[in-house]
N, C-alpha and C positions, 0 to 999 in steps of 0.2 A: 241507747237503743234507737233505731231506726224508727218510722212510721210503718213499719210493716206488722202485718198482722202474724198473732204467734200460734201456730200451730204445734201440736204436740204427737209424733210419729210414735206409736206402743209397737216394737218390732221383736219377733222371735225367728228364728233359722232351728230348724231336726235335719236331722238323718238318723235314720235307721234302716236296717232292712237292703242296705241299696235304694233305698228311695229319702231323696231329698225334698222336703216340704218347707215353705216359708207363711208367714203370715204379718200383717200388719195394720194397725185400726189407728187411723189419724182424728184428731181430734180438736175442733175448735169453736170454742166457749160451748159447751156440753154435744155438737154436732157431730157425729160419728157415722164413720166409714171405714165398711171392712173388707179387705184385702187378701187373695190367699194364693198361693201356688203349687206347683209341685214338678219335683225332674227326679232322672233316676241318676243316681252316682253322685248325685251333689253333698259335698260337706257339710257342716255346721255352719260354718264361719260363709263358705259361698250362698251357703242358704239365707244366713242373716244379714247378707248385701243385696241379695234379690229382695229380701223385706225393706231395707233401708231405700234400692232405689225404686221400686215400686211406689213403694209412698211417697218420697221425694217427686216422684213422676205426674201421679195422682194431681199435682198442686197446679193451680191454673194461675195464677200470681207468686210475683216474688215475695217470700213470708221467711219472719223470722220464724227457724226451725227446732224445735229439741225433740231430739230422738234419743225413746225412751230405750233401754234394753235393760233386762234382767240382771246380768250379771258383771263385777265391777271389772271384772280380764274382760269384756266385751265392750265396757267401755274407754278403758285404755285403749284398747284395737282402734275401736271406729276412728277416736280423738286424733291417737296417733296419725291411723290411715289418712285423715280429712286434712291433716296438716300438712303432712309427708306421702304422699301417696308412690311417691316413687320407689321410698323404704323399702313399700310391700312388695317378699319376693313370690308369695303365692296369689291367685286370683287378681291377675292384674288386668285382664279384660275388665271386671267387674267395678277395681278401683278406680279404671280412667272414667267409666260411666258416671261413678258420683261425684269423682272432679268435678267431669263437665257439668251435669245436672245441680252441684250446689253451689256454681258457679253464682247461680242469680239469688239463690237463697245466703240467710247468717243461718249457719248451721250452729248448734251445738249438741253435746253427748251427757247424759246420765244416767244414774240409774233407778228407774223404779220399784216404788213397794207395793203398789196398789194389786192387791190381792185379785182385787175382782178384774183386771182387765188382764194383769195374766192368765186367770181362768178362762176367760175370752178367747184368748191368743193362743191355748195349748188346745183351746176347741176347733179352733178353725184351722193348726195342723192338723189335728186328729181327721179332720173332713178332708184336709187336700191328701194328706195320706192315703185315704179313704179311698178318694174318687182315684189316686193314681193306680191303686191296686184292683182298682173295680175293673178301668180301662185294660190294663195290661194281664189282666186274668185270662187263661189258658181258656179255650171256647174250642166246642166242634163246628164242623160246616150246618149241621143240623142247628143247634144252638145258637147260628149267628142266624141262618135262613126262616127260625123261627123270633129272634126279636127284632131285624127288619123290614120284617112285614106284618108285624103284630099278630102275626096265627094266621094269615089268610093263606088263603094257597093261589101258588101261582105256574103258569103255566110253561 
């Protein structure tokens, strides 16, 4: 192994709903930072490349990489993907981004057990879910006029 330092990427991708939510908490030697997003119509799988390159992004030196995912078909994908990227015939916007981006990193894939940071990781889908469905909730002109002015009135 390299002299590079080894960070460990905990990544999850959802969908539900029509809303695609990602999350991701990087971690190195107990140091943690947490990550989250959300889009509408996004898959599982494109959700959990939005987690992989977010994190990946996050990194301000070249470090050896392992990115954690949940489940063992997710890590065949990424492994696959990271080798073969061209294989991949869906979400290929997303596969050329982490080409390039782990160009400067040693990437590698597995899968974790650690209970507690997946609980982590389904909490801060739960929140970018959250905040998407909060954004995109139906409002009247009354109800926008009265939370961009905090109750005042205006003239």
């Amino acid at each position: 192994m390299s002299g590079k330092k080894t960070v460990q990427i905990f990544c999850r991708g959802s969908q539900a709903e029509h809303v695609g939510s990602w999350a991701c908490i990087l971690d190195f030697q107990g140091h943690r930072k947490e990550l989250s997003g959300h889009m509408a119509e996004g898959t599982g799988e494109r959700m959990l490349l939005m987690a992989v390159i977010s994190g990946i992004g996050a990194l301000k030196e070249p470090c050896h990489v392992i990115l954690q995912v949940e489940k063992e078909e997710e890590r065949e994908r990424l492994s696959g993907g990271i080798r073969q990227p061209a294989m991949q015939k869906e979400n290929q916007d997303l596969w050329m981004i982490l080409r390039i981006q782990g160009r400067k990193h040693d990437l590698e894939v597995a899968c974790t057990r650690d209970a507690d940071t997946l609980s982590q990781l389904q909490a801060l889908l739960g929140a970018a879910e959250g905040e998407y469905l909060d954004i995109n909730r139906p409002r009247d002109e009354d109800a926008l006029i009265q939370e961009f002015t905090d109750g005042k009135q205006t003239d």
